[in-house]
C-alpha positions in Angstrom: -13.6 -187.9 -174.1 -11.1 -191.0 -174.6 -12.3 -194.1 -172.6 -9.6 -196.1 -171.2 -10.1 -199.8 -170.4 -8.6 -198.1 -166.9 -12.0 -196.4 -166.2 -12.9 -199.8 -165.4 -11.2 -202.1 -162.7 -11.0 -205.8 -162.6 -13.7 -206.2 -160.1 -15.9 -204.3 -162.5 -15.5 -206.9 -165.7 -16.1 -209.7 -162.8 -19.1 -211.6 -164.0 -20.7 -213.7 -161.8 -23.8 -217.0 -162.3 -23.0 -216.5 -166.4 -25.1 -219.2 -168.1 -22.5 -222.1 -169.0 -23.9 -221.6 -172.6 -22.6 -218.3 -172.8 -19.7 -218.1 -170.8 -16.1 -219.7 -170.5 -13.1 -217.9 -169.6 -12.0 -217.0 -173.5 -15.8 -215.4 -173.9 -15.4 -213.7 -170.6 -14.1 -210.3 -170.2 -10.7 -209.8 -169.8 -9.2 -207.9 -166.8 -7.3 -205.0 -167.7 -4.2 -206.6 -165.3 -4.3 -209.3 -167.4 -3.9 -207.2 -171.2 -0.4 -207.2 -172.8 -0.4 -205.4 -176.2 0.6 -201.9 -177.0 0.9 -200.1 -179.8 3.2 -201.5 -181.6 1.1 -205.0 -181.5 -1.8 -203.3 -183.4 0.4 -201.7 -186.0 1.5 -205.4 -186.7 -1.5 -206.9 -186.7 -2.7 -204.8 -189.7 0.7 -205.2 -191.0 0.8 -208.5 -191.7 -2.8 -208.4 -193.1 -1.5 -206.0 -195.9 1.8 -207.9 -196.3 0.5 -211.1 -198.6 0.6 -211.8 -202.4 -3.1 -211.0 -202.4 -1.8 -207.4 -201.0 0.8 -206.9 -203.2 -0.7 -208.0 -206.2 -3.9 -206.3 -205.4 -2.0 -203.2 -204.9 0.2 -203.2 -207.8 -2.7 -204.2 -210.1 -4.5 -201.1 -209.2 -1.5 -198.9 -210.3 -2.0 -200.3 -213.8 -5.5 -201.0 -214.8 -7.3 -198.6 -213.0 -6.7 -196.1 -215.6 -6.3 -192.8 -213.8 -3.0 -190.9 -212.5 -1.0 -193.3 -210.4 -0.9 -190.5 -208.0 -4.8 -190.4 -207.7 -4.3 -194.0 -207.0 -1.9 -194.0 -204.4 -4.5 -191.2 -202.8 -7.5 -193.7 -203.1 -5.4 -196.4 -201.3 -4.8 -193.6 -198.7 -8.2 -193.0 -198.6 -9.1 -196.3 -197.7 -6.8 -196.7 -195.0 -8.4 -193.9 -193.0 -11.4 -195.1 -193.4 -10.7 -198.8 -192.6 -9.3 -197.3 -189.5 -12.2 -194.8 -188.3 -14.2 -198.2 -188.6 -12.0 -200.4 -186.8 -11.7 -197.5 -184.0 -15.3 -197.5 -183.5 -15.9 -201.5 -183.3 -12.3 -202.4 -181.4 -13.8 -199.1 -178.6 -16.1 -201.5 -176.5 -13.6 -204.3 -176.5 -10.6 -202.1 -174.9 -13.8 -200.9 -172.6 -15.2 -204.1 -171.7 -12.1 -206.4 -172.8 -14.7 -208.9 -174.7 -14.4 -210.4 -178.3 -17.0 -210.1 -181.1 -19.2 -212.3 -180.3 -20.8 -211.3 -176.9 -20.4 -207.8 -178.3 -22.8 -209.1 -180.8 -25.4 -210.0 -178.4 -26.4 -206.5 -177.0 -28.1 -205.8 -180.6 -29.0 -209.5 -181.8 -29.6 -211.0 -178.1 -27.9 -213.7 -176.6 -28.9 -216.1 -178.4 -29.1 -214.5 -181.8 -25.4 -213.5 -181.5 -24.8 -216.9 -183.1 -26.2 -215.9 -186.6 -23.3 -213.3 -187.1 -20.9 -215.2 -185.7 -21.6 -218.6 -187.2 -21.3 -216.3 -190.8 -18.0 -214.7 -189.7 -16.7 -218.2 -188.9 -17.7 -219.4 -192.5 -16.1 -216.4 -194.2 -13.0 -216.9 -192.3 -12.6 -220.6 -192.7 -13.2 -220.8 -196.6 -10.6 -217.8 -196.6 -8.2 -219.8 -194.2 -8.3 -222.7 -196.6 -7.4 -220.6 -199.8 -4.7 -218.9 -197.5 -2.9 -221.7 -196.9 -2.9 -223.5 -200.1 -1.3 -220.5 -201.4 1.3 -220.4 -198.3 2.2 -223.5 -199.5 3.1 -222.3 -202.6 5.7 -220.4 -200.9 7.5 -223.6 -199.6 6.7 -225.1 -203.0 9.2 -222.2 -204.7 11.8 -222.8 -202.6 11.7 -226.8 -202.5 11.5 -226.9 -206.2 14.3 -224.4 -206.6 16.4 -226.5 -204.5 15.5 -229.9 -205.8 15.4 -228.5 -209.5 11.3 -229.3 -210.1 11.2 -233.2 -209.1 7.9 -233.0 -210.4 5.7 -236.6 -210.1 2.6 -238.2 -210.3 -0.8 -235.9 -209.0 -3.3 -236.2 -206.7 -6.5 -233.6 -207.0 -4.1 -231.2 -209.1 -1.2 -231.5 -207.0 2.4 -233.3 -206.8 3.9 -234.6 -204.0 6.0 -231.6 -203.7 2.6 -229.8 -203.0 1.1 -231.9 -201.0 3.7 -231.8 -198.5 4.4 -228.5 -199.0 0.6 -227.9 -197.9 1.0 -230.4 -194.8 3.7 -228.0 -193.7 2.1 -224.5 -194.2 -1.1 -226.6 -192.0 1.2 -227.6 -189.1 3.2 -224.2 -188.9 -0.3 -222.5 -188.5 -1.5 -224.8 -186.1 1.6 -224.6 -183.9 1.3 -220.9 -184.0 -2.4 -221.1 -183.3 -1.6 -223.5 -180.2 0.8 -221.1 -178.4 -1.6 -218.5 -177.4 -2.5 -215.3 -178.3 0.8 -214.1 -176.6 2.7 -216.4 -179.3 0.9 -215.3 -181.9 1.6 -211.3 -180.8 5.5 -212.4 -180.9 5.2 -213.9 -184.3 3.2 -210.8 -185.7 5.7 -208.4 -184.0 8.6 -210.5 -186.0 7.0 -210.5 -189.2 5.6 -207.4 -189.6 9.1 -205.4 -189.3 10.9 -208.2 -191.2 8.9 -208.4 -193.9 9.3 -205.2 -194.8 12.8 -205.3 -194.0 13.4 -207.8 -197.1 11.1 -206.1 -199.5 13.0 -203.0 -199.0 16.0 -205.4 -199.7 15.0 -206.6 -202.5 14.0 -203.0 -203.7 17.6 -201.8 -203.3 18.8 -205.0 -205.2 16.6 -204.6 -207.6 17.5 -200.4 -208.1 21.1 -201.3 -208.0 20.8 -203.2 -211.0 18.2 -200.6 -213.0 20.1 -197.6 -211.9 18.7 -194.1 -212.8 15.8 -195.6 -215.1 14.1 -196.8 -212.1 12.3 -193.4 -210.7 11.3 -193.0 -214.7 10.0 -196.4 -215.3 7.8 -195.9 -211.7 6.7 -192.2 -213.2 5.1 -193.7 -216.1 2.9 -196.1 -214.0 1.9 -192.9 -212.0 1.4 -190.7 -215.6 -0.8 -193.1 -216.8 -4.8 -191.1 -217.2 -6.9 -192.8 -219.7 -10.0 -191.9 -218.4 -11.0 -188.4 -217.1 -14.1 -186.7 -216.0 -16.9 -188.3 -214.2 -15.4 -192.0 -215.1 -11.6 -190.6 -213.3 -14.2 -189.8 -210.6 -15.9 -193.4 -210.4 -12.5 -195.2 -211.0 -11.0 -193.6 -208.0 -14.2 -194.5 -206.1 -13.4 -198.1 -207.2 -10.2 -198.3 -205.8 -10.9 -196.9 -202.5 -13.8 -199.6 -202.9 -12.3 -202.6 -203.4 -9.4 -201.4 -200.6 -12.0 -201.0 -198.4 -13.4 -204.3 -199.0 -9.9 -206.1 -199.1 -9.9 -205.2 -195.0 -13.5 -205.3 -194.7 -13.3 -209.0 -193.3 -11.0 -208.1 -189.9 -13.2 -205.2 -189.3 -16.2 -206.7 -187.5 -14.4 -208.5 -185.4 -11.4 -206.2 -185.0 -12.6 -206.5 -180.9 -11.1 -210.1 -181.1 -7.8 -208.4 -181.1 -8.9 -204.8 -179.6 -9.4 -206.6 -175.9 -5.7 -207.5 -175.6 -4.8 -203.5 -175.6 -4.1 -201.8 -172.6 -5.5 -198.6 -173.6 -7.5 -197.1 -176.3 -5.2 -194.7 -177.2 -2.7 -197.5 -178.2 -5.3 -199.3 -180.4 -6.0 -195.8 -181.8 -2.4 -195.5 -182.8 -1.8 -198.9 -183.7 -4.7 -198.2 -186.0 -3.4 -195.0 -187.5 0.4 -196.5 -188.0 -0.8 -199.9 -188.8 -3.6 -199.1 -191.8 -3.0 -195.6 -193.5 0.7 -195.5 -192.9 1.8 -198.5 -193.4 -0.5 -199.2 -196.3 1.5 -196.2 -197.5 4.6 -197.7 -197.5 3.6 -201.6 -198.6 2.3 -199.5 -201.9 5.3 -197.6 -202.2 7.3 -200.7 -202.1 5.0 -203.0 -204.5 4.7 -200.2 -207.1 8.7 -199.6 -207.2 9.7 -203.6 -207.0 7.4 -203.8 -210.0 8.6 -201.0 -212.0 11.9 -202.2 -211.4 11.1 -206.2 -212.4 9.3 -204.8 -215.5 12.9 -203.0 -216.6 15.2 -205.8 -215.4 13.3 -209.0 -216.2 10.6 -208.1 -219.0 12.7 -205.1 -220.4 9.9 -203.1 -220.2 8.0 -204.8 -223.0 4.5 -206.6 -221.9 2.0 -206.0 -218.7 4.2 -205.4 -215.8 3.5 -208.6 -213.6 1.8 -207.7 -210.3 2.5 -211.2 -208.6 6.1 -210.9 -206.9 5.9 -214.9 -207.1 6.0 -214.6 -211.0 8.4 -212.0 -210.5 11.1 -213.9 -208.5 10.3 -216.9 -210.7 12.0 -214.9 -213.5 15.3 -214.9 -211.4 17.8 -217.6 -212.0 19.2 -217.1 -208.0 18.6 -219.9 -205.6 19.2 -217.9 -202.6 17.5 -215.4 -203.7 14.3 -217.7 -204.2 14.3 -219.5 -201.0 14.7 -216.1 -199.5 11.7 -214.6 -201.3 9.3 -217.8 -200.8 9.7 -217.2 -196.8 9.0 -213.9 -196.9 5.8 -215.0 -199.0 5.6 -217.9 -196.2 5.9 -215.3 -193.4 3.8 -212.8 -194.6 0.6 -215.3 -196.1 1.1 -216.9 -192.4 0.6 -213.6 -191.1 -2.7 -212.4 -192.5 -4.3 -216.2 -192.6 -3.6 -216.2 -188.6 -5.0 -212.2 -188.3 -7.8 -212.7 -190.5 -9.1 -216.4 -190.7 -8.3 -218.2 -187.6 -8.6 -216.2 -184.9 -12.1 -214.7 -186.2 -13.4 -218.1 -186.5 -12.1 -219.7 -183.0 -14.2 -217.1 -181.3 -17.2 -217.5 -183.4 -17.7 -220.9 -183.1 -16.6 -221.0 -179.6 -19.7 -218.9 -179.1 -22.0 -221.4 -180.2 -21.5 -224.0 -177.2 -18.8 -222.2 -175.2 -19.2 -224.7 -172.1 -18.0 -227.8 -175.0 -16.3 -225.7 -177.0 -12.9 -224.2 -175.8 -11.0 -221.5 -178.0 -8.6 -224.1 -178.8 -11.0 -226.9 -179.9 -12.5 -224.2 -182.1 -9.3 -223.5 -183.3 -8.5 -227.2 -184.1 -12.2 -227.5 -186.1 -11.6 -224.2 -188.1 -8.0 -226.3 -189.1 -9.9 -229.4 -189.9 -12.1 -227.8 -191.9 -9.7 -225.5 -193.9 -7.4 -228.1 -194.4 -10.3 -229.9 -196.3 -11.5 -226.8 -198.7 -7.6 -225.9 -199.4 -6.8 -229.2 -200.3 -9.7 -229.1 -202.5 -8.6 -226.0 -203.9 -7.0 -226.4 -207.1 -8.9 -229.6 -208.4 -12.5 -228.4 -207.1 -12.9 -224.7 -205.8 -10.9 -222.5 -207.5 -13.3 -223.6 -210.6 -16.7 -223.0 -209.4 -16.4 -219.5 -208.7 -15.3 -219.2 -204.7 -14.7 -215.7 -204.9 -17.8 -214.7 -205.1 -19.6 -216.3 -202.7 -16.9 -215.3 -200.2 -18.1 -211.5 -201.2 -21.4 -212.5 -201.0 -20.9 -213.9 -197.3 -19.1 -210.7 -197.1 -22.2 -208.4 -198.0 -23.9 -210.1 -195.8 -21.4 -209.7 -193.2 -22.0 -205.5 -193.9 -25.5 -204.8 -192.3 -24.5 -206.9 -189.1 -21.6 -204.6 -188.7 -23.7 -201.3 -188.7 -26.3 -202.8 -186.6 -24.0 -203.8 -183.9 -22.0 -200.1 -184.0 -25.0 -198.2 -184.2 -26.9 -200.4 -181.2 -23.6 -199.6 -179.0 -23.5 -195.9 -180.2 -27.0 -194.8 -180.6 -29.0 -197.0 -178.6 -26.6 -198.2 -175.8 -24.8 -194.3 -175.7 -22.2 -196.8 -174.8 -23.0 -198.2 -171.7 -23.6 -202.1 -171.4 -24.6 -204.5 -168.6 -21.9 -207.1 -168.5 -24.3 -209.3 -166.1 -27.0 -209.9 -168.9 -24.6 -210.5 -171.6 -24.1 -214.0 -170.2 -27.3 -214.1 -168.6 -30.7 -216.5 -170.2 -32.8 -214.5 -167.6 -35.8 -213.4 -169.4 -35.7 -210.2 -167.7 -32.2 -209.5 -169.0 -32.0 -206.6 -171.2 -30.8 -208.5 -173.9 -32.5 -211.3 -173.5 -35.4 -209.8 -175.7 -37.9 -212.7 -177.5 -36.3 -216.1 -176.2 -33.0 -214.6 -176.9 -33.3 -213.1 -180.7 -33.7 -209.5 -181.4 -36.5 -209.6 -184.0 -36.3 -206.3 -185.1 -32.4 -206.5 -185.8 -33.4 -209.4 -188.2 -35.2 -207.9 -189.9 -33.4 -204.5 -190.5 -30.8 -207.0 -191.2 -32.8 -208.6 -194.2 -33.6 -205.5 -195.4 -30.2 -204.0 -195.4 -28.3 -207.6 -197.2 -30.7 -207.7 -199.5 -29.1 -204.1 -201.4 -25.7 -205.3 -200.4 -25.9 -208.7 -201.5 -27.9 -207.5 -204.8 -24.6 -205.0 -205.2 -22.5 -208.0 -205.7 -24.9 -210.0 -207.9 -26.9 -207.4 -210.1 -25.1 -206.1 -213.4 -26.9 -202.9 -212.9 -25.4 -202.5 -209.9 -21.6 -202.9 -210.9 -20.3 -199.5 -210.2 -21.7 -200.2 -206.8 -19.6 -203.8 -206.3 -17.0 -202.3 -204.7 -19.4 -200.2 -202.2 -21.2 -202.9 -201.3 -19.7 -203.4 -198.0 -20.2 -199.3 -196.7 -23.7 -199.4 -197.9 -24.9 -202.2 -196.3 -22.9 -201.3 -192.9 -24.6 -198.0 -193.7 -28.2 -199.2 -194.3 -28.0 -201.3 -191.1 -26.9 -199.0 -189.2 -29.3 -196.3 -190.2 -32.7 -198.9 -190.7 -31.8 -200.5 -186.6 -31.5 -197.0 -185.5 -34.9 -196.3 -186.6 -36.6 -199.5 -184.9 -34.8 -199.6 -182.2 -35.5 -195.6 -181.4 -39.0 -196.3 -179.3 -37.6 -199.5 -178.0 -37.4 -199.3 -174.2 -33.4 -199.7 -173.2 -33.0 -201.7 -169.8 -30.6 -200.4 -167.5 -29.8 -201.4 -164.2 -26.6 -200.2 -161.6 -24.3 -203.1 -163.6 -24.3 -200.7 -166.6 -20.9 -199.3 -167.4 
């Protein structure tokens, strides 16, 4: 049966005497009266998380070096999508119901006090991934200032010329801005972007067909003909791609209540879900595979790799207009996924920590202050010593928490919570446990990051890498389940 945030009335997500160091008002639940987003805001939030350069360059990259039949490729990005969103469904559930973020969600399996050990990780993903966001947002405004002022060029500082630099400055302040107006802003922003973005990329498609003509369709057929491997390795490369799709979205997906609590009813997240991540991913892949084909004809005359970066691909036209039109799509749509996935994530998190000192908005302004640092950093310091994969390996670890928090609301909850003793210290809270910390959820925890961190590290374990993240959601979900199945669950008439 569908659960609607309705079942519950604004008197019921009341909470009254919350400890001060586990309560303020963006930690507390949020009355249904007081919930704006449809729909529609969903769809855009997952939007603008596939609409990046990462997004498009990861997408069309897969097309040509995954070596199987483009159309087996397309259905492994498909794939993906409806899995991303059966997970996102089940962690965004309790967050229409209760209308809480991540975080206190976090503390019916870890306790109240252990709920900062997943957050404090999420806010380190996110931050190191806002940084490397925004430096390459500013290389958006970079394109379009050097187009206009015909490369000025200059002396650098840490790998970067003044044109940079201040091109960074403004990517930092047009985040913060956004960030500052409230999650209402940052809904009207997404609901902008989202529809525009596609909007140009379909213009630029046109354009770009226009000019190709009848070749296009043939030039876009031979990407999808392509099948150099076959058999059991066809089999393993399509598990790849839904893999590394899969772990492309895998860093929203923990925390996909931050944004679930602002719906008005489950069914809307439900649909946002299923327009905003299979279908949409549809069309975003439709779109990157068809620019490229058609840039590969036009600009490379279809000699050489097909370049899978649309910044290198607009860089090959000689069209100011056309440039500075590109680089703020690029703008809008890196904007869009650094706000969705890396500052909002991390506000919450670290809010969490000391909510009575620390507001949304101060967290806000600390995740800035910090990912200003490591993205000006970026291209002198961090880019070299091999970011990536520590990201995924905060990301494997991220994986067990996930299934232990799903399968603790699920399986052991049957999805009824006490919204008293989530921002209660009381000892005889029932999540209270051993001075706050759910032992036993640490240790399933260690058990289950050790395979998915190992995944990511272990050349044995390759064909696994892009896995990682489903097995250890998987293996924590499965191994909490199991030590949490004797464990006495506390109820009292404040469960809902």
């Amino acid at each position: 049966m569908t659960i609607d945030n309705n079942d519950l009335t604004d008197a019921d997500l009341a909470v009254s005497d919350a400890d001060p160091s586990l309560y303020n008002e963006d930690l507390a639940p949020l009355p249904a009266s007081r919930r704006t987003w449809g729909w529609f805001a969903i769809f855009n939030v997952w939007s603008n998380d596939i609409q990046s350069l990462a997004g498009y360059t990861l997408a069309a990259s897969l097309f040509i070096t995954a070596g199987i039949n483009g159309w087996f490729v397309f259905a492994a990005i498909l794939l993906s999508g409806f899995i991303i969103k059966v997970l996102v469904d089940l962690s965004g559930r309790p967050s229409v119901k209760y209308g809480f973020p991540f975080p206190v969600l976090a503390r019916a399996s870890m306790g109240v006090r252990g709920a900062q050990f997943p957050a404090i990780i999420r806010a380190v993903v996110a931050i190191f991934w806002y940084g490397a966001q925004t430096y390459f947002a500013s290389t958006a405004i970079s394109l379009a200032i050097n187009a206009l002022l015909g490369r000025p060029g200059g002396a650098e500082f840490l790998g970067m010329d003044w044109v940079s630099w201040a091109s960074y400055v403004i990517a930092s302040a047009l985040q913060v801005a956004l960030f500052l107006g409230g999650i209402e802003r940052i809904a009207g922003f997404l609901n902008i972007a989202g529809p525009a973005v596609y909007l140009v990329m379909i213009a630029l498609l046109v354009a770009i067909w226009v000019q190709v003509g009848a070749e296009l369709p043939q030039a876009v057929g031979t990407i999808f003909s392509r099948a150099d491997v076959t058999g059991w390795a066809a089999f393993s490369a399509f598990a790849g791609v839904t893999g590394t799709m899969v772990a492309y979205f895998a860093a929203v997906v923990i925390n996909f209540g931050d944004f679930a609590r602002n719906v008005r009813t489950e069914r809307a997240m439900r649909f946002g879900n299923l327009t905003g991540l299979p279908i949409s991913l549809a069309l975003f892949t439709f779109l990157s595979v068809f620019i490229t084909a058609g840039a590969y004809l036009l600009y490379q005359g279809g000699q050489g790799e097909p370049l899978t970066n649309p910044a290198d691909i607009v860089g090959l036209v000689d069209n100011v207009p056309l440039t500075v039109l590109a680089a703020a799509t690029f703008l809008v749509a890196t904007l869009g996924i650094n706000v969705v996935a890396n500052f909002i994530p991390p506000s919450y998190s670290l809010s969490n920590i000391n909510p009575a000192r620390i507001s949304f908005r101060k967290a806000g302004m600390i995740t800035a202050v910090a990912g200003f640092i490591i993205g000006a950093l970026w291209v002198a310091v961090i880019s070299n010593i091999g970011l990536p994969k520590f990201v995924d390996t905060l990301g494997a670890v991220l994986a067990p928490l996930y299934g232990i928090i799903i399968a603790d609301y699920y399986f052991v909850r049957k999805q009824r919570l006490n919204l008293h003793d989530l921002y209660s210290i009381d000892p005889e809270g029932a999540y209270h446990f051993t001075g706050g910390w759910n032992r036993r959820a640490l240790v399933v925890f260690g058990l289950a990051a050790v395979f998915s961190v190992l995944a990511v590290w272990l050349p044995q374990l390759a064909q696994l890498s892009g896995f990682a993240w489903l097995f250890g959601a998987a293996l924590g979900g499965l191994f909490h389940w199991v030590a949490m199945r004797k464990f006495v669950v506390q109820t009292s008439h404040h469960d809902r």
